[in-house]
PDB file of N, CA, C and O in Angstrom:
ATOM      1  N   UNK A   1     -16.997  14.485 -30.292  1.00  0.00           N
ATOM      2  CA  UNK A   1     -16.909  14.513 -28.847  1.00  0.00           C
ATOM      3  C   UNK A   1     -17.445  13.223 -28.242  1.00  0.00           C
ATOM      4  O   UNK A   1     -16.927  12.502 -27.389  1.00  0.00           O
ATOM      5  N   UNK A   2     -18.790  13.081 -28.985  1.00  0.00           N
ATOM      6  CA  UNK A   2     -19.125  11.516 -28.486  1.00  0.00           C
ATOM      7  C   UNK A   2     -18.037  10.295 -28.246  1.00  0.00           C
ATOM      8  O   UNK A   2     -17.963   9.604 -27.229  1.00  0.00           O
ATOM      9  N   UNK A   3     -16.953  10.166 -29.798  1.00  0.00           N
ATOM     10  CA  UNK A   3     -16.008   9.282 -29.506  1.00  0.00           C
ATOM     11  C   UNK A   3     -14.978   9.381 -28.352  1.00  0.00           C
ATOM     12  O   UNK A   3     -14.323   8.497 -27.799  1.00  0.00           O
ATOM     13  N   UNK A   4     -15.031  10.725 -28.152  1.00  0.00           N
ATOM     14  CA  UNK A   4     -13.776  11.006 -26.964  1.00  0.00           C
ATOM     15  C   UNK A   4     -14.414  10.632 -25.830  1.00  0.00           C
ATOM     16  O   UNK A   4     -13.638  10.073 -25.054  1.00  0.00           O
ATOM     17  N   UNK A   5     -15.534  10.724 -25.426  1.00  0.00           N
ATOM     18  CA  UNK A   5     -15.815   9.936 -24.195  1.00  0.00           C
ATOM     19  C   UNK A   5     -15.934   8.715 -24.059  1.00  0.00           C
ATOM     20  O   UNK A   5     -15.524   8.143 -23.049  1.00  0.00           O
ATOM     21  N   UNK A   6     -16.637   7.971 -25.255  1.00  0.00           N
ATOM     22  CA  UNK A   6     -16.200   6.910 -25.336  1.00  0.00           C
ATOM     23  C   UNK A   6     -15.318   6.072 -24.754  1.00  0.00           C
ATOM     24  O   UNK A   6     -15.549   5.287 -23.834  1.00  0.00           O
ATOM     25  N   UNK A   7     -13.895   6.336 -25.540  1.00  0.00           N
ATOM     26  CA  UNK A   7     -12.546   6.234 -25.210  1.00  0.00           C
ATOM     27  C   UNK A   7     -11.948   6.585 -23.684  1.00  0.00           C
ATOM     28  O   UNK A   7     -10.994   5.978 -23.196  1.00  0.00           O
ATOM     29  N   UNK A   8     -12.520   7.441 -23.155  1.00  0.00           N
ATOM     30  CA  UNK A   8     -12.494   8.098 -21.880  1.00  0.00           C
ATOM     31  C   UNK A   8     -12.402   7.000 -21.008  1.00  0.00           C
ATOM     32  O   UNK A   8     -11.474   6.479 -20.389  1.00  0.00           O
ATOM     33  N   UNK A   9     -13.808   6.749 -21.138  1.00  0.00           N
ATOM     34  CA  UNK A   9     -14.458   6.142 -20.431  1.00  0.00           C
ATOM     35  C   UNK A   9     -13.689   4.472 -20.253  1.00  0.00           C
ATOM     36  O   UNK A   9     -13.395   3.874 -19.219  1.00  0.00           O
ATOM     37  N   UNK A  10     -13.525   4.054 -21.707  1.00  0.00           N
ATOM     38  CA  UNK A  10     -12.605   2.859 -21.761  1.00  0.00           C
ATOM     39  C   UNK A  10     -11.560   3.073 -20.905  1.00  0.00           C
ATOM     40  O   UNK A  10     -11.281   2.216 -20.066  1.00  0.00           O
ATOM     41  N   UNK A  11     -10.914   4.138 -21.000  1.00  0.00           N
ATOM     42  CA  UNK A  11      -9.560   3.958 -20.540  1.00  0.00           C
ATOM     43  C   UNK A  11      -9.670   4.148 -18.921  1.00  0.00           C
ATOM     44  O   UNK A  11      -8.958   3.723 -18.011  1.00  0.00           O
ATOM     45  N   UNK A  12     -10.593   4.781 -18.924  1.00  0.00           N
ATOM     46  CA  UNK A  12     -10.660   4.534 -16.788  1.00  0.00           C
ATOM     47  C   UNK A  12     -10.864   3.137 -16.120  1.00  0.00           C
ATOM     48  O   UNK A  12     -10.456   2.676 -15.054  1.00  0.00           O
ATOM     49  N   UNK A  13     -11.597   2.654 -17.065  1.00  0.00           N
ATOM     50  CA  UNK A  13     -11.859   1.175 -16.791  1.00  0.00           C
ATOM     51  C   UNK A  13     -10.535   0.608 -17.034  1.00  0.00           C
ATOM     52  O   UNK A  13     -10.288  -0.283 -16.221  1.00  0.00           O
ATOM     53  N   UNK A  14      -9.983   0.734 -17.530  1.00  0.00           N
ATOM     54  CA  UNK A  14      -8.465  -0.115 -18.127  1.00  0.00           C
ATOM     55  C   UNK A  14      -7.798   0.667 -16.786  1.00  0.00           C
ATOM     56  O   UNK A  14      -7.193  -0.230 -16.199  1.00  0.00           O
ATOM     57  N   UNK A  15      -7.666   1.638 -16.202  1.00  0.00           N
ATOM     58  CA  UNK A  15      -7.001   2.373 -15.130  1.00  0.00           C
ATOM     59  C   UNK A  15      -7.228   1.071 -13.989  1.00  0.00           C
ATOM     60  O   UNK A  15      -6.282   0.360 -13.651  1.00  0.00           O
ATOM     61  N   UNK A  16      -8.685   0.873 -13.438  1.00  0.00           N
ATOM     62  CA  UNK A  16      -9.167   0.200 -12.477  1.00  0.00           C
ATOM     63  C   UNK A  16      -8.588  -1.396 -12.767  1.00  0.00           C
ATOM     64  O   UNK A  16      -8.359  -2.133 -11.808  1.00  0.00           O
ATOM     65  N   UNK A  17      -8.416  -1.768 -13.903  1.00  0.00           N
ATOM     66  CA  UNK A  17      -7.830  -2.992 -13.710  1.00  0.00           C
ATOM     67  C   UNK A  17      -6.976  -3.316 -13.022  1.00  0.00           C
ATOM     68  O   UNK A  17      -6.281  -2.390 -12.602  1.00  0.00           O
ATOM     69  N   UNK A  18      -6.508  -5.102 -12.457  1.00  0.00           N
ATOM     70  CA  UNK A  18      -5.524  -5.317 -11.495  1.00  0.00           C
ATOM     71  C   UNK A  18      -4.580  -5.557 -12.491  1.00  0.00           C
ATOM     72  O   UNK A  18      -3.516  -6.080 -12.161  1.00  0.00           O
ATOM     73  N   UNK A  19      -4.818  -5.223 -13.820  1.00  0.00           N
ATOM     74  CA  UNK A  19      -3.206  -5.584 -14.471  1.00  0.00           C
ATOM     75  C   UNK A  19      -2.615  -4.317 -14.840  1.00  0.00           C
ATOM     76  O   UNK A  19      -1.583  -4.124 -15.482  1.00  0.00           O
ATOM     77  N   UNK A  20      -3.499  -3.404 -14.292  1.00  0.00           N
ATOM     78  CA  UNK A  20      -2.617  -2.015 -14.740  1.00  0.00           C
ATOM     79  C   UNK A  20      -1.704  -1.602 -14.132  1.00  0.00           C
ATOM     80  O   UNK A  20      -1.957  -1.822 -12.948  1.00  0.00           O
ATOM     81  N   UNK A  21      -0.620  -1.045 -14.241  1.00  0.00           N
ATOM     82  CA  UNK A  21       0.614  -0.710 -13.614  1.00  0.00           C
ATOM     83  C   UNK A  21       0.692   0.956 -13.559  1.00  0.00           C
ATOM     84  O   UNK A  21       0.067   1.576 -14.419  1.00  0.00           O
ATOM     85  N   UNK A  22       1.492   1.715 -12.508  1.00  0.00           N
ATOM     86  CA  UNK A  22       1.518   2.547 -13.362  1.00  0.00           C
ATOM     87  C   UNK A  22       2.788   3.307 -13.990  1.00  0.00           C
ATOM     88  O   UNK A  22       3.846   3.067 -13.408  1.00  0.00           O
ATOM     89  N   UNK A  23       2.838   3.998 -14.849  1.00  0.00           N
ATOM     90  CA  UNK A  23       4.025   3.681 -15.914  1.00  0.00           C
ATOM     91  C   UNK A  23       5.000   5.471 -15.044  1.00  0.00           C
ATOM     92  O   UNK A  23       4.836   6.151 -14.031  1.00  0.00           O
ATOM     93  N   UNK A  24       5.955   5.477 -16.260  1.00  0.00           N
ATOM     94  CA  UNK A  24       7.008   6.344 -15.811  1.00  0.00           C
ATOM     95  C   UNK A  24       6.169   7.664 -16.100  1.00  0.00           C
ATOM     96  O   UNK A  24       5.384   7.694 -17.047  1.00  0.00           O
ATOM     97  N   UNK A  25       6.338   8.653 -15.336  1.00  0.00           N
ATOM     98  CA  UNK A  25       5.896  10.378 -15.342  1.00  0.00           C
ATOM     99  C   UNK A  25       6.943  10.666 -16.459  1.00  0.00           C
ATOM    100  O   UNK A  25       8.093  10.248 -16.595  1.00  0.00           O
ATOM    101  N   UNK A  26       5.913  11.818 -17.495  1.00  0.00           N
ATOM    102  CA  UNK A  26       6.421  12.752 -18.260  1.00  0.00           C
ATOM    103  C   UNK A  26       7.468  13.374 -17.059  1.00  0.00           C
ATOM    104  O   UNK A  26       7.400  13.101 -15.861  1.00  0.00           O
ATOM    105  N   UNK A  27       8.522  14.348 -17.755  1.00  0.00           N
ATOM    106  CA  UNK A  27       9.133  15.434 -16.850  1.00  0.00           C
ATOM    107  C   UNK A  27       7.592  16.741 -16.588  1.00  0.00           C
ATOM    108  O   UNK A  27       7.216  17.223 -15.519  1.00  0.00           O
ATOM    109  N   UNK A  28       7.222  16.896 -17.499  1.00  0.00           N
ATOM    110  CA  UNK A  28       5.934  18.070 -16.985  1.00  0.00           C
ATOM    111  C   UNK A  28       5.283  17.583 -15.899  1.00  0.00           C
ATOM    112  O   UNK A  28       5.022  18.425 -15.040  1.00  0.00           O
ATOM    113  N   UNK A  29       4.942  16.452 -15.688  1.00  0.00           N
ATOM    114  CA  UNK A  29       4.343  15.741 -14.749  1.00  0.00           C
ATOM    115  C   UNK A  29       4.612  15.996 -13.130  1.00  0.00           C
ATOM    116  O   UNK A  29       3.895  16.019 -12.130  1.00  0.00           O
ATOM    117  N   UNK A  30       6.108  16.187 -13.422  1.00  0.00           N
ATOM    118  CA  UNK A  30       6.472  15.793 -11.683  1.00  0.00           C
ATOM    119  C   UNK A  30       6.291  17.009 -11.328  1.00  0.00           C
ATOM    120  O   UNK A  30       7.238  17.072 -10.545  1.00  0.00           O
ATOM    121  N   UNK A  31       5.791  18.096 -11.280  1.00  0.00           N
ATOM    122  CA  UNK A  31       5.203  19.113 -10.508  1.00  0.00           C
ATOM    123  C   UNK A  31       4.285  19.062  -9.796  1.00  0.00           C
ATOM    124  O   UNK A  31       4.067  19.437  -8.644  1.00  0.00           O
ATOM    125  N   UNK A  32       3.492  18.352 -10.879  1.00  0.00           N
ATOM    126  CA  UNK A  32       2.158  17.854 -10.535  1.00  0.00           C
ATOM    127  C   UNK A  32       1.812  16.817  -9.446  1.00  0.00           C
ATOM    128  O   UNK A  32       0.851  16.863  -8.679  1.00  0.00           O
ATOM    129  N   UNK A  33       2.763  15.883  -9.521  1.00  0.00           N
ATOM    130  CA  UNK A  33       3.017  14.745  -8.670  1.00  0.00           C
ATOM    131  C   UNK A  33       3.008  14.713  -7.252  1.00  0.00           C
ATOM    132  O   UNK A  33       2.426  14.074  -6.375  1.00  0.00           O
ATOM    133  N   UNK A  34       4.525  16.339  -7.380  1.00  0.00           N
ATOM    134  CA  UNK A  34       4.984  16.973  -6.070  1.00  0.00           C
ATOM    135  C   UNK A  34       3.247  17.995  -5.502  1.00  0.00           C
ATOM    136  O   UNK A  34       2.887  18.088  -4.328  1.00  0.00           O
ATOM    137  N   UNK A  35       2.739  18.403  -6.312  1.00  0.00           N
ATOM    138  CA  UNK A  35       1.828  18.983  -5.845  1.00  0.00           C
ATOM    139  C   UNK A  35       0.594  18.479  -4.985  1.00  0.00           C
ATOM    140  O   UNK A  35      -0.064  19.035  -4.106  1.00  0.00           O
ATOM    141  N   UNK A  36       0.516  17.087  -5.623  1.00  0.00           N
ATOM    142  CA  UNK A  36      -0.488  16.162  -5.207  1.00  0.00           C
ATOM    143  C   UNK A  36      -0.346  15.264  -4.132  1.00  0.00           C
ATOM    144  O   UNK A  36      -1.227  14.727  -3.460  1.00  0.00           O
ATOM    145  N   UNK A  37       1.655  15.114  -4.009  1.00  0.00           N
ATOM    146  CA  UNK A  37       1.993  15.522  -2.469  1.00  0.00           C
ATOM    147  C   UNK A  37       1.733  15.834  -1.472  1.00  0.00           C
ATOM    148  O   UNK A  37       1.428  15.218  -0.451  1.00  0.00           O
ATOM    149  N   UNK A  38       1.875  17.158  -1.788  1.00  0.00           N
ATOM    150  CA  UNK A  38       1.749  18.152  -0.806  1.00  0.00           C
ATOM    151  C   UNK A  38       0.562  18.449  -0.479  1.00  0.00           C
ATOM    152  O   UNK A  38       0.448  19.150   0.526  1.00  0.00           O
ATOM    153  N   UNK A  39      -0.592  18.057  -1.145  1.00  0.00           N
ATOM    154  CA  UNK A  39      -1.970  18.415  -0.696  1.00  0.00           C
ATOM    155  C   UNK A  39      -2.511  16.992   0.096  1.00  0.00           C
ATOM    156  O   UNK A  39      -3.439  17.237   0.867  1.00  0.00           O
ATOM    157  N   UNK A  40      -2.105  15.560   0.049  1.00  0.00           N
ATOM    158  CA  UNK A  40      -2.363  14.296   0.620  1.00  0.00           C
ATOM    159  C   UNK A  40      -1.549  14.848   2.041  1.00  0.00           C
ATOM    160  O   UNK A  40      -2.288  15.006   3.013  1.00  0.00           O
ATOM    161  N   UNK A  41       0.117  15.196   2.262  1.00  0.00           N
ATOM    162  CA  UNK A  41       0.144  15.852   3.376  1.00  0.00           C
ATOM    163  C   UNK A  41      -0.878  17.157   4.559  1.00  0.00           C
ATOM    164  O   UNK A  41      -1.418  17.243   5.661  1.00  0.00           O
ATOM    165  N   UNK A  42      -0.689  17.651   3.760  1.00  0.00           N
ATOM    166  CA  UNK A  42      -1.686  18.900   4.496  1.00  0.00           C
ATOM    167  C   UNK A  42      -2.673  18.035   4.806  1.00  0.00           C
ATOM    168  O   UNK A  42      -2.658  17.576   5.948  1.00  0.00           O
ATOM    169  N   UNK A  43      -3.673  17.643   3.938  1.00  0.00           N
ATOM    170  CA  UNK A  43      -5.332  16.992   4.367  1.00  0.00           C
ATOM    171  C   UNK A  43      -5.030  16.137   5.736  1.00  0.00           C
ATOM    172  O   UNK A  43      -5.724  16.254   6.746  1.00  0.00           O
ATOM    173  N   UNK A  44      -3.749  15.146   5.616  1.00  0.00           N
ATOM    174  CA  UNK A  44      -3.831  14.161   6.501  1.00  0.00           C
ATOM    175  C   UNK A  44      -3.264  15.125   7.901  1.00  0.00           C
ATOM    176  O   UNK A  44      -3.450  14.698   9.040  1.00  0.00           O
ATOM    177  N   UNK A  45      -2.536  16.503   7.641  1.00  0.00           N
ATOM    178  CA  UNK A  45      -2.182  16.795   8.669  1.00  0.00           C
ATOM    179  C   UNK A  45      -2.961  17.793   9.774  1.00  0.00           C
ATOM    180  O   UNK A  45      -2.837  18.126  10.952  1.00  0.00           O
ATOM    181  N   UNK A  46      -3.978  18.095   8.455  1.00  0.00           N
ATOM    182  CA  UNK A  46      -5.108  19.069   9.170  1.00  0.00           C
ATOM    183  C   UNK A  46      -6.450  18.479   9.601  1.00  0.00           C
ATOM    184  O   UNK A  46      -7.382  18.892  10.290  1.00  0.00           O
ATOM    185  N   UNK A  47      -6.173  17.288   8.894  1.00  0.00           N
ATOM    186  CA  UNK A  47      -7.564  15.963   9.315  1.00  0.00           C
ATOM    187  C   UNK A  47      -7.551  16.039  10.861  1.00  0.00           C
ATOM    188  O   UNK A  47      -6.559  15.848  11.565  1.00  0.00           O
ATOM    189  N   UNK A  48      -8.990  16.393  11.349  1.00  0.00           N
ATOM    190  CA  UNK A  48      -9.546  15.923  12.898  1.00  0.00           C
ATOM    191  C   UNK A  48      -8.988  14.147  13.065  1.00  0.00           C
ATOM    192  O   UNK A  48      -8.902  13.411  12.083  1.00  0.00           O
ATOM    193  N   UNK A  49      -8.663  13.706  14.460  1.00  0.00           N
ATOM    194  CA  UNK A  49      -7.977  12.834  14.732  1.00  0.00           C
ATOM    195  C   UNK A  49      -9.428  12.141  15.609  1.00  0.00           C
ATOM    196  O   UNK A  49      -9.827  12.731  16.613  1.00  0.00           O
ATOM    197  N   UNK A  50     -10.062  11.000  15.174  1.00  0.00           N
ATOM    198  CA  UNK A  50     -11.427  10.884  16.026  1.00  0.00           C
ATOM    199  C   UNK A  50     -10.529   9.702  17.075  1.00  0.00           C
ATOM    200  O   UNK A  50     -11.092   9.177  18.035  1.00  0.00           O
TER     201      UNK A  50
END
């Protein structure tokens, strides 16, 4: 388990880089995608307006 965080951890840092791109979605993915959608809508639409 130790090594898996490890690695974890590497790879978030490799996420934050400016050379990271991000690549094509699995098909399982785009549910997820659409879901994460739909919840950035709602928040921004139920967000107080200061």
């Amino acid at each position: 388990m130790e090594e898996d965080a490890d690695i974890c951890e590497i790879n978030q840092k490799g996420l934050r880089s400016m050379r990271h791109k991000a690549g094509m979605l699995m098909p399982e993915e785009y549910e997820l995608h659409r879901f994460h959608n739909w919840v950035r809508e709602r928040h921004t639409t139920l967000s107080p307006k200061f």
